[in-house]
C-alpha positions as CSV (number, residue, x, y, z in Angstrom):
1,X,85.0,11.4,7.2
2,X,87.4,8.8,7.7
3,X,88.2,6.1,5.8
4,X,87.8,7.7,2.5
5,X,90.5,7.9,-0.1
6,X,91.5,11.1,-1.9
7,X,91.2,11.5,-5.5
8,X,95.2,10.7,-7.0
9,X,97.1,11.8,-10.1
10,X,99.8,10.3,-12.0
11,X,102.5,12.5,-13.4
12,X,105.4,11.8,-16.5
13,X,108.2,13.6,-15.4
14,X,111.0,14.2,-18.5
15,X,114.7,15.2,-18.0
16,X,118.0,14.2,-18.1
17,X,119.8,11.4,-16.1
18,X,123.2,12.1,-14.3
19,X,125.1,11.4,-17.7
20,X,122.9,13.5,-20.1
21,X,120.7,10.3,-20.9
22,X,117.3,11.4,-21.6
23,X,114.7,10.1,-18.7
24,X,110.7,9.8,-18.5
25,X,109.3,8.6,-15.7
26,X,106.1,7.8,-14.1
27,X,104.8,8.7,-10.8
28,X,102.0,6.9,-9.3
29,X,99.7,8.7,-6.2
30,X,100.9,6.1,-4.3
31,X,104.8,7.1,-5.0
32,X,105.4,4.4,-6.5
33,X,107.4,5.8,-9.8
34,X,108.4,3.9,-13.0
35,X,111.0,4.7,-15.5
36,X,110.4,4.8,-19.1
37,X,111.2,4.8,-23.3
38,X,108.0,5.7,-24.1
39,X,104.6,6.0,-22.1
40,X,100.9,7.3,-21.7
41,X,98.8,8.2,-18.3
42,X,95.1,9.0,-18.5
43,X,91.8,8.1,-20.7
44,X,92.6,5.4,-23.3
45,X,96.3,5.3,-21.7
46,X,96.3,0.8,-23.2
47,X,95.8,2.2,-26.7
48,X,97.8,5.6,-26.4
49,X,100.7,2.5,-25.1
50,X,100.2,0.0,-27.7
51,X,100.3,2.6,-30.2
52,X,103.7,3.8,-28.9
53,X,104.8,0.1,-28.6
54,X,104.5,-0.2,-32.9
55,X,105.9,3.2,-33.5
56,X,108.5,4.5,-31.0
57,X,112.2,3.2,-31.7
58,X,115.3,4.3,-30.3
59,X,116.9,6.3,-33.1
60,X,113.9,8.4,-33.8
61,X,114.9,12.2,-34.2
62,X,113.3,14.8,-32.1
63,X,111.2,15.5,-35.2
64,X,109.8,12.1,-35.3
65,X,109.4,11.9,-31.9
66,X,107.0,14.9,-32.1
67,X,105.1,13.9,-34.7
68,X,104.2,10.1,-33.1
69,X,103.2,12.0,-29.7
70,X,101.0,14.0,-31.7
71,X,99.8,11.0,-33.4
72,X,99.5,9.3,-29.8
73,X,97.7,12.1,-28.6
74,X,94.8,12.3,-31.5
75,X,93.6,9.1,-30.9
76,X,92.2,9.3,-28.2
77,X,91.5,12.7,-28.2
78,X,87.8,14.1,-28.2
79,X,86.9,16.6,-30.7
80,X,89.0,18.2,-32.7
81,X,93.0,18.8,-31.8
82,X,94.2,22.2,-32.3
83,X,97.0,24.0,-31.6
84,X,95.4,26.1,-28.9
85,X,94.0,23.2,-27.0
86,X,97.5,20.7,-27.0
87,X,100.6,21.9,-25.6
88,X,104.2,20.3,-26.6
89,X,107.4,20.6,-24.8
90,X,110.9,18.9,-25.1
91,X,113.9,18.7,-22.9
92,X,116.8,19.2,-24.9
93,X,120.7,17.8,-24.7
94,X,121.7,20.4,-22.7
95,X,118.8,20.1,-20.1
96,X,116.3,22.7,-21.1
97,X,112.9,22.5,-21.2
98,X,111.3,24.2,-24.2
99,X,107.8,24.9,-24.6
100,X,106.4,24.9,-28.0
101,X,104.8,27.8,-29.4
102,X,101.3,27.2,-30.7
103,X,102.4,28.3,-34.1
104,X,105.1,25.7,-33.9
105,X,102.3,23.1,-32.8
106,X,100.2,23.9,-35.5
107,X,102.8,23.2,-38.4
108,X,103.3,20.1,-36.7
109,X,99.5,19.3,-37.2
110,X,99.5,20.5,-40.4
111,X,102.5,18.2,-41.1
112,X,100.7,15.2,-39.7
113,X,97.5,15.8,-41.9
């Protein structure tokens, strides 16, 4: 069936730069990629971004950082967020890419409540 268009995905891509500066970019289907501070892809991305707009700074600690993704994430999530249905991940200084437990998720969420 020509003529028809396949379905796309986006995809954020974290790591380091060259010169150890963190990096978070966006890739469109198209190839078209973007780079980054702070960002959201998928349902309700405007208001996952204008929420990141009034909270994200650039001295935030990783800590922080955690908390307003999680805080990101829960509003426009449907039902309830638990630590078995969420994963978390960061890219540390010296390039590794850790994966949150979900016992380490849920004190975050316990935190944030």
């Amino acid at each position: 069936r020509g003529g028809v268009r396949p379905f796309g995905i986006s995809l954020l891509v974290a790591g380091l730069q060259g010169d150890g500066t963190p990096g978070l970019y966006q890739v469109d289907p198209s190839g078209a990629y973007f780079g980054w501070k702070a960002t959201a892809i998928g349902k309700n991305y405007v208001s996952a971004k204008n929420f990141l707009e009034k909270r994200w700074n650039e001295d935030m600690e990783l800590e922080d950082a955690i908390h307003t993704a999680l805080l990101t994430l829960r509003e426009g999530f449907e039902g309830e967020m638990t630590a078995h249905n969420i994963q978390v991940a960061t890219v540390r200084k010296d390039g590794k890419f850790v994966v949150l437990t979900p016992q380490q998720i849920q004190d975050y969420l316990d935190e944030a409540n």
